[in-house]
C-alpha positions as CSV (number, residue, x, y, z in Angstrom):
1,X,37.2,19.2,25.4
2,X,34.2,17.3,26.5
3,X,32.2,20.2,24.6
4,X,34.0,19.5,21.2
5,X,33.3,15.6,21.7
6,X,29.7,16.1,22.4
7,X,29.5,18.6,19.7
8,X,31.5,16.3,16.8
9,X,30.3,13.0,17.4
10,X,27.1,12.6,19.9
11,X,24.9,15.5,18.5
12,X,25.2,14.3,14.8
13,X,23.5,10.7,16.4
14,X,20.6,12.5,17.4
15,X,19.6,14.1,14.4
16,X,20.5,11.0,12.0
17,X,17.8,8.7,13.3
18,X,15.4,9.6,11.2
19,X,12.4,7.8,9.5
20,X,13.4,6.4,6.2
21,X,10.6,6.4,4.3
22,X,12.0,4.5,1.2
23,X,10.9,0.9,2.7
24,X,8.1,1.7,3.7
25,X,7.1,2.7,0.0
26,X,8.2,-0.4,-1.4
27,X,6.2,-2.1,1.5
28,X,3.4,0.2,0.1
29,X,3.6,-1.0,-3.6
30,X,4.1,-4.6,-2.4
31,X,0.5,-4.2,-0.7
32,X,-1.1,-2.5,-3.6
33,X,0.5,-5.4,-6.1
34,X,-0.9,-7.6,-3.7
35,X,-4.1,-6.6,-3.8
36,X,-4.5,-6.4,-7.4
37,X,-3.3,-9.7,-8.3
38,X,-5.9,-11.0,-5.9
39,X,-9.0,-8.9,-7.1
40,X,-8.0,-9.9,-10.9
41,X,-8.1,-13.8,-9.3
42,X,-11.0,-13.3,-8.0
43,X,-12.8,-11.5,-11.2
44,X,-11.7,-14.5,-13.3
45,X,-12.6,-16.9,-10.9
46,X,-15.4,-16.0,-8.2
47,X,-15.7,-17.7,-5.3
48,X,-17.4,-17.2,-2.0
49,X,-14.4,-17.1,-0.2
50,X,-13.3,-14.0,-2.9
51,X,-16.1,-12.5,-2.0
52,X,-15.4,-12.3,1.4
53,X,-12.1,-11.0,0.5
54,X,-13.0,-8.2,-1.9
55,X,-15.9,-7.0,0.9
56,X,-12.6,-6.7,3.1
57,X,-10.8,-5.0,1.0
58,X,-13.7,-2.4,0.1
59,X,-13.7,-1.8,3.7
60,X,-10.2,-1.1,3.9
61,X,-10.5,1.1,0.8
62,X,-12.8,3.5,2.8
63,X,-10.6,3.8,5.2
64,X,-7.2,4.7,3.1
65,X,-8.1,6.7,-0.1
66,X,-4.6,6.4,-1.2
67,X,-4.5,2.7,-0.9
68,X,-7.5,2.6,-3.2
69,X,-6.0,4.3,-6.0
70,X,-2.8,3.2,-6.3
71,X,-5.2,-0.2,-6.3
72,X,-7.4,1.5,-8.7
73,X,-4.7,2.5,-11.2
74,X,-3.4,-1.4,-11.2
75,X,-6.2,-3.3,-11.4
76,X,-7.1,-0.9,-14.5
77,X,-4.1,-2.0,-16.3
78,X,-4.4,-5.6,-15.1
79,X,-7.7,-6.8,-15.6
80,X,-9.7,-4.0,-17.9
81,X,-12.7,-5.6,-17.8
82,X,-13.4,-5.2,-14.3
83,X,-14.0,-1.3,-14.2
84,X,-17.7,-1.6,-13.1
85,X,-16.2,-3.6,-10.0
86,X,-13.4,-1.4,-9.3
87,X,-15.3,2.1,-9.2
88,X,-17.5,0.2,-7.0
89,X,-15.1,-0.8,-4.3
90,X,-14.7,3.4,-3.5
């Protein structure tokens, strides 16, 4: 009996904690729009402090390809005029 119990109820626990990787997508997108919205800000309106930013953000881009061209792909709709700076932030 205490077979059947573990069987029907505790073993279907185990195997239900699983990553859900929905949320962290969202999360993902969030980031990228992020990101976008500040380089377009900061191509309209330069600043030091932008600067700084965008140098940041380069290096992060180095780091996570994927990042880059999901950030790529929106800042290419966003601000168009900004292609020399966004191939050269890879």
């Amino acid at each position: 009996m205490k077979n059947l119990l573990y069987l029907l109820f505790i073993l279907p626990l185990l195997f239900s904690c699983g990553d859900d990787d929905s949320s962290s997508d969202k999360n993902d997108e969030k980031q990228v729009n992020s990101d976008v919205e500040a380089f377009c800000e900061c191509f309209k309106n330069p600043t030091r402090d932008c600067e700084d930013e965008m140098e940041k953000l380069e290096d992060e881009f180095k780091i996570d390809e994927k990042r880059y061209d999901a950030f790529a792909k929106g800042a290419r709709e966003m601000c168009p005029d900004a292609e020399k700076y966004i191939s050269r932030m890879n």
